[in-house]
C-alpha positions as CSV (number, residue, x, y, z in Angstrom):
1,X,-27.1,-95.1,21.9
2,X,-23.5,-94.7,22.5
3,X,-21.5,-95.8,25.9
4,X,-18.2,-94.8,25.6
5,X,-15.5,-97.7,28.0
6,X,-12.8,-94.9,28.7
7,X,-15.4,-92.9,30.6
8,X,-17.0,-96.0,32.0
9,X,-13.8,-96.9,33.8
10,X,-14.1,-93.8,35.8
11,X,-17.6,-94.8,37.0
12,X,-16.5,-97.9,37.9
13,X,-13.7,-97.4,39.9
14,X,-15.5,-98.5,43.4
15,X,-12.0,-97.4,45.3
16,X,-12.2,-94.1,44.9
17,X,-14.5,-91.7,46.6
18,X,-18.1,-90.6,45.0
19,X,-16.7,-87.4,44.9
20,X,-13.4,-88.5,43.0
21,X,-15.3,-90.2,40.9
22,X,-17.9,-87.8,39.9
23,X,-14.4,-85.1,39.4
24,X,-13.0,-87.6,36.8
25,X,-16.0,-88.1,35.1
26,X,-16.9,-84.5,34.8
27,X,-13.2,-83.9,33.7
28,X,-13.3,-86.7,30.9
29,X,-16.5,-85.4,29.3
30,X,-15.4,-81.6,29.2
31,X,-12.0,-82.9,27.3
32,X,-14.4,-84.9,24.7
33,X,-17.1,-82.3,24.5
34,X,-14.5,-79.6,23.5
35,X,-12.6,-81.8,21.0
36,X,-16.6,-82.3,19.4
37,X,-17.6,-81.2,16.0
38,X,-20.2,-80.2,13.7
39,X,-21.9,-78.8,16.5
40,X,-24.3,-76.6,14.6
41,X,-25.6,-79.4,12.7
42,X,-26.4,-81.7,16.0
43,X,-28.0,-78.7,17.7
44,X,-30.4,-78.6,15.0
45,X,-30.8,-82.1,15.2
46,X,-31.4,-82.6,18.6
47,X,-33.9,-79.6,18.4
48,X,-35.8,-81.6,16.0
49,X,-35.8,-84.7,18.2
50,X,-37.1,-82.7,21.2
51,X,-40.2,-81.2,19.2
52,X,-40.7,-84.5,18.0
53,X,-40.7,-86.3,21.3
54,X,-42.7,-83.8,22.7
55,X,-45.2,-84.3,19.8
56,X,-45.3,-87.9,20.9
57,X,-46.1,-87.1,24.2
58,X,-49.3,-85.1,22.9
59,X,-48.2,-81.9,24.5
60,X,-47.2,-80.2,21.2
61,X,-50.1,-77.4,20.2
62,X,-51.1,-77.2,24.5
63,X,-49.8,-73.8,25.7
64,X,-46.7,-74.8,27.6
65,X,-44.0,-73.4,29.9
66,X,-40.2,-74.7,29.3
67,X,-37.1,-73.3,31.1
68,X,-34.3,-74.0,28.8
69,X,-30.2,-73.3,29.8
70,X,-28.6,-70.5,27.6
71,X,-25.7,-72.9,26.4
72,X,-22.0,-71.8,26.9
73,X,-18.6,-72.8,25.4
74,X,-18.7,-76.9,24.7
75,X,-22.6,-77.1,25.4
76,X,-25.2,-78.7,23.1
77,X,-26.2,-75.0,21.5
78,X,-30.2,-74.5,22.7
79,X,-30.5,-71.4,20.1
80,X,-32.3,-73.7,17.3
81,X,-34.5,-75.5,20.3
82,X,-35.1,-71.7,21.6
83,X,-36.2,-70.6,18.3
84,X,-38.5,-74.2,17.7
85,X,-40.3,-73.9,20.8
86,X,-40.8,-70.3,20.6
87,X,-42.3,-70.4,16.8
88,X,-44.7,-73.5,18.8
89,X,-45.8,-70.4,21.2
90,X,-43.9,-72.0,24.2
91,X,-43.3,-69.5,27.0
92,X,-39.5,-69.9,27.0
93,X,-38.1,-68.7,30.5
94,X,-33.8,-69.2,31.3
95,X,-32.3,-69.6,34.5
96,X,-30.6,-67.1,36.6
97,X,-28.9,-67.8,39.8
98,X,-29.4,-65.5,42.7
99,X,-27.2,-66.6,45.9
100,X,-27.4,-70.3,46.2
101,X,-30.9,-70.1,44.2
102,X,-31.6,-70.8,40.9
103,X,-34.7,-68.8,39.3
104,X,-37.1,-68.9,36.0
105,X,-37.2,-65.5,34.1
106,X,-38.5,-64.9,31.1
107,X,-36.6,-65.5,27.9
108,X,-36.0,-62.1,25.9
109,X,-33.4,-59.8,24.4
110,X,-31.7,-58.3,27.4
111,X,-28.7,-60.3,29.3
112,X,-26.0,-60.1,31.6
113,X,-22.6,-62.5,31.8
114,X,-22.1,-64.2,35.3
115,X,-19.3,-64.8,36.2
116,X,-18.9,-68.2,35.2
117,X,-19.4,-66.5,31.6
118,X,-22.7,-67.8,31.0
119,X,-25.9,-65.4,29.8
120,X,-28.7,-64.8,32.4
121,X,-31.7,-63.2,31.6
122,X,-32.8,-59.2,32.9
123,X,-36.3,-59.2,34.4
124,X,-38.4,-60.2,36.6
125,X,-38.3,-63.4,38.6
126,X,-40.9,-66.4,37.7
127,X,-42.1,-68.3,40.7
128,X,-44.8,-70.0,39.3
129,X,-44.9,-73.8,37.6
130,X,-42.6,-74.5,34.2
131,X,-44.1,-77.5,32.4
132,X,-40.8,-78.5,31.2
133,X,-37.1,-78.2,31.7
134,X,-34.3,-78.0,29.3
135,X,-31.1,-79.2,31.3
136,X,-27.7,-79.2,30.8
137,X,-25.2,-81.9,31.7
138,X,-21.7,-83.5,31.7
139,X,-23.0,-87.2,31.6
140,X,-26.2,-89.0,31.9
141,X,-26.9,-92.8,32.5
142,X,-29.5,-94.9,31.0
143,X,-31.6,-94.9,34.4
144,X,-31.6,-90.6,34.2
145,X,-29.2,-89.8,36.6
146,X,-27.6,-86.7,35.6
147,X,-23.8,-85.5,36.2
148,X,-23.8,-81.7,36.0
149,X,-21.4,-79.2,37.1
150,X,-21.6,-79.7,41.3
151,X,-23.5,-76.5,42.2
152,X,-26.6,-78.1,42.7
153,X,-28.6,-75.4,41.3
154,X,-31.0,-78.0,38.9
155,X,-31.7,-80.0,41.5
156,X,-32.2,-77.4,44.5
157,X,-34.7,-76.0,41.7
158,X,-36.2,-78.8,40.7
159,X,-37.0,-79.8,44.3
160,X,-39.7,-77.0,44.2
161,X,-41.1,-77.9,41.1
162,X,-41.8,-82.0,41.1
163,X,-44.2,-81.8,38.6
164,X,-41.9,-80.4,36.1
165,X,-40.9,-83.1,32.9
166,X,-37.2,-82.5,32.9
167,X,-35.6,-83.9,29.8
168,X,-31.4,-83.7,29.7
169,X,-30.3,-82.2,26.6
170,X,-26.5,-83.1,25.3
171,X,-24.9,-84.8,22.8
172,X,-25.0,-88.6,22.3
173,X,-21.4,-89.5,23.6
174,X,-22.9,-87.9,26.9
175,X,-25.0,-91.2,27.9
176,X,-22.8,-93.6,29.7
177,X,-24.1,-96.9,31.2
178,X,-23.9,-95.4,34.6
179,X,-22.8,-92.5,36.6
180,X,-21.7,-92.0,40.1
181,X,-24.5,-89.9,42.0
182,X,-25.7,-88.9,45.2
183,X,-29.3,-88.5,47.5
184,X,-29.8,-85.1,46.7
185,X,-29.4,-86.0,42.5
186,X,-32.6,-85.4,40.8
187,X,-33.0,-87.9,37.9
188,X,-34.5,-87.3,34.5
189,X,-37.2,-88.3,32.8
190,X,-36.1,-88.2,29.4
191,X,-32.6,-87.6,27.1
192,X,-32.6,-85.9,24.1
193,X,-29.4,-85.8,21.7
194,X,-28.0,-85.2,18.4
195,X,-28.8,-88.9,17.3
196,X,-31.5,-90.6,19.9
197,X,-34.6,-90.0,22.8
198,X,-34.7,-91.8,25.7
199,X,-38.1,-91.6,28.1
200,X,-37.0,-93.3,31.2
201,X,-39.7,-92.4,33.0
């Protein structure tokens, strides 16, 4: 499990605001996501560890719901977990954002870009519960507290859907001792990366 100090001394920097603090984090992490590589082979590798922690939890072979992110530029690529938990007969739904909402639809061959660049789904809307959720991140601490963009889209989301295991997906550098976070932050209950699982919870 790797904590990296330069992006430590961000977090800790009690003088600035949480806000400050959360900017500098998030701007640290997207300089070292981008300057990663072999990115192919960790996806694989971290879709291996997610079926396997799932298999530990006893949930592998029980018909199962999981809304998974459609991964953009610097992202830990979800294609190989896609394809894994699809060949497991996983009902695979992706998020798209409508207004200030974030929805489920089902995962299938037809998309549109937003305007952040990122592929959403065509179809209908799914209201109903998702077992499991795939999320993205900037930076995760050891407790599950999850640093994402500031849209608040997860967490809004995830509000509605408590019972919901929701695992952080990223690369290993990504776990940090702590980060800055807020009330409204919904934490994790597991990590999955190119090297290591976490269950926190």
């Amino acid at each position: 499990m790797k904590n990296n100090g330069s992006a430590l001394r961000f977090v800790q920097a009690e003088e600035a605001s949480l806000a400050e603090r959360k900017a500098s984090v998030r701007a640290y992490m997207k300089s070292k996501r981008a300057e990663n590589t072999n990115r192919d082979v960790k996806a694989l590798l971290a879709a291996e560890n997610l079926i396997s922690a799932l298999d530990g939890l006893g949930i592998v072979g029980t018909r199962l719901s999981a809304l998974v992110y459609l991964s953009y530029s610097s992202e830990l690529s979800t294609e190989p977990l896609i394809d894994k938990l699809e060949d497991m007969g996983v009902s695979v739904y992706a998020p798209r954002v409508e207004g200030e909402e974030m929805t489920a639809v089902r995962y299938g061959d037809d998309f549109v870009i937003s305007g952040q660049g990122i592929r959403e789904p065509v179809g209908e809307r799914f209201d109903g519960d998702i077992d499991i959720v795939i999320l993205p991140l900037l930076a995760v601490d050891e407790l599950g507290n999850r640093l994402g963009y500031g849209g608040g889209y997860y967490d809004r989301y995830l509000a509605k859907h408590t019972s919901s295991l929701k695992i952080g997906y990223c690369f290993d550098f990504q776990m940090l001792k702590s980060v800055p976070r807020e009330e409204t932050d919904v934490a994790l209950n597991m990590v999955v990366t190119d090297t290591f699982t976490k269950r926190i919870k």
